[in-house]
C-alpha positions in Angstrom: 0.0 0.0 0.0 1.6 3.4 -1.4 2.0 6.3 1.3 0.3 9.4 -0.1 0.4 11.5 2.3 3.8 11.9 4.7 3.3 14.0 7.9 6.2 15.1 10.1 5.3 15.1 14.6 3.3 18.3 14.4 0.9 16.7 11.4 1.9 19.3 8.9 2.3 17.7 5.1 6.0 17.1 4.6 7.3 18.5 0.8 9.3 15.9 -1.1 11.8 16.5 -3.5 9.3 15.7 -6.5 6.5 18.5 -4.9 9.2 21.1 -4.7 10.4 19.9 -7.9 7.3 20.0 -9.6 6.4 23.4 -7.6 9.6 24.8 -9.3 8.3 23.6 -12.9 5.0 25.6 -12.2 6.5 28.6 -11.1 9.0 28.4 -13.9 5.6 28.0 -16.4 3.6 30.7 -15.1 6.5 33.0 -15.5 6.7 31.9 -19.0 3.3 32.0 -19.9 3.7 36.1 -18.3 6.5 36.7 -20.3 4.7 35.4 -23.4 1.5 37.4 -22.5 4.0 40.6 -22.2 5.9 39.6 -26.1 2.6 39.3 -27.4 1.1 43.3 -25.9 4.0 44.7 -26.8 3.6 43.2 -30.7 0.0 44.7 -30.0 1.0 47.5 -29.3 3.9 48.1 -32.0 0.8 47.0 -34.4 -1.4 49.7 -32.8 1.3 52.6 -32.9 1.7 52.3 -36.9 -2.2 53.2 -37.2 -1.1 56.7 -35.8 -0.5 59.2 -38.6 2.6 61.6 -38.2 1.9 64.7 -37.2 4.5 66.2 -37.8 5.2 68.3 -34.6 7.9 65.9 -33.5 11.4 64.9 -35.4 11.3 61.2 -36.1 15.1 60.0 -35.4 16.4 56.3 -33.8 16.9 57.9 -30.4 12.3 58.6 -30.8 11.9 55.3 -32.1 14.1 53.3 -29.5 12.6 55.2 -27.1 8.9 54.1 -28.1 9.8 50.7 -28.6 11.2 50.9 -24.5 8.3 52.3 -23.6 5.8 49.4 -25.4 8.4 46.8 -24.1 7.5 48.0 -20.0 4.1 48.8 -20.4 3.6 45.3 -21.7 5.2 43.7 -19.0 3.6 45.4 -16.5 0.3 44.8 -17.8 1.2 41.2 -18.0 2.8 41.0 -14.7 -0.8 42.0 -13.1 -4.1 40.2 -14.1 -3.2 40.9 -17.8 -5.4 40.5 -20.6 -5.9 36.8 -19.6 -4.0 35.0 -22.2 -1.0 34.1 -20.0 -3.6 32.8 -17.3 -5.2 30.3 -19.9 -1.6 29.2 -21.5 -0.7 28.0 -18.2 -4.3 26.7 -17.0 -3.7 24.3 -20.1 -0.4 23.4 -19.7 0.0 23.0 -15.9 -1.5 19.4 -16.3 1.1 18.3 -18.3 3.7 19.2 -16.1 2.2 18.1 -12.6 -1.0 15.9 -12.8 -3.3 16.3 -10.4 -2.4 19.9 -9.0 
């Protein structure tokens, strides 16, 4: 008969190697799927800046550009290190089977 459930003196679960293993995998897959979820806002929001015209006002040189592209970059990952838009959340809601069954 298989042990299922170890418990040190004080009754508190005791974490084997494969739970903090497999802990480890999860965290290491929800930050992926966050990192994803911020790649794919800030190709959303590159996508969203070319609909702007040029008005003109401003001098369009590498330094502007670089700048913008900064900008996207840590508004994307902030908005993807919050709730996000959702994506990331279902990514790993799909995937975390795979890596630990059952949790």
């Amino acid at each position: 008969m298989p042990i299922t459930n170890i418990v040190d003196a004080a009754g508190a679960p005791v974490k084997t190697p494969a739970d903090t293993a497999s802990n480890k995998n999860l965290q290491s897959l929800r930050q992926s799927c966050r990192d994803f979820e911020a790649i794919y806002t800030q190709e959303m929001y590159k996508a969203m800046r070319k609909t702007v015209p040029d008005s003109g006002l401003f001098e369009k040189d590498m330094a502007s550009e670089l700048y913008k592209e900064q900008l996207d970059m840590e508004m994307a990952k902030t908005a993807a290190a919050g709730r996000g838009n959702g994506l990331g959340e279902a990514m790993y809601q799909q995937m975390k089977d795979k890596i630990a069954p059952g949790k």
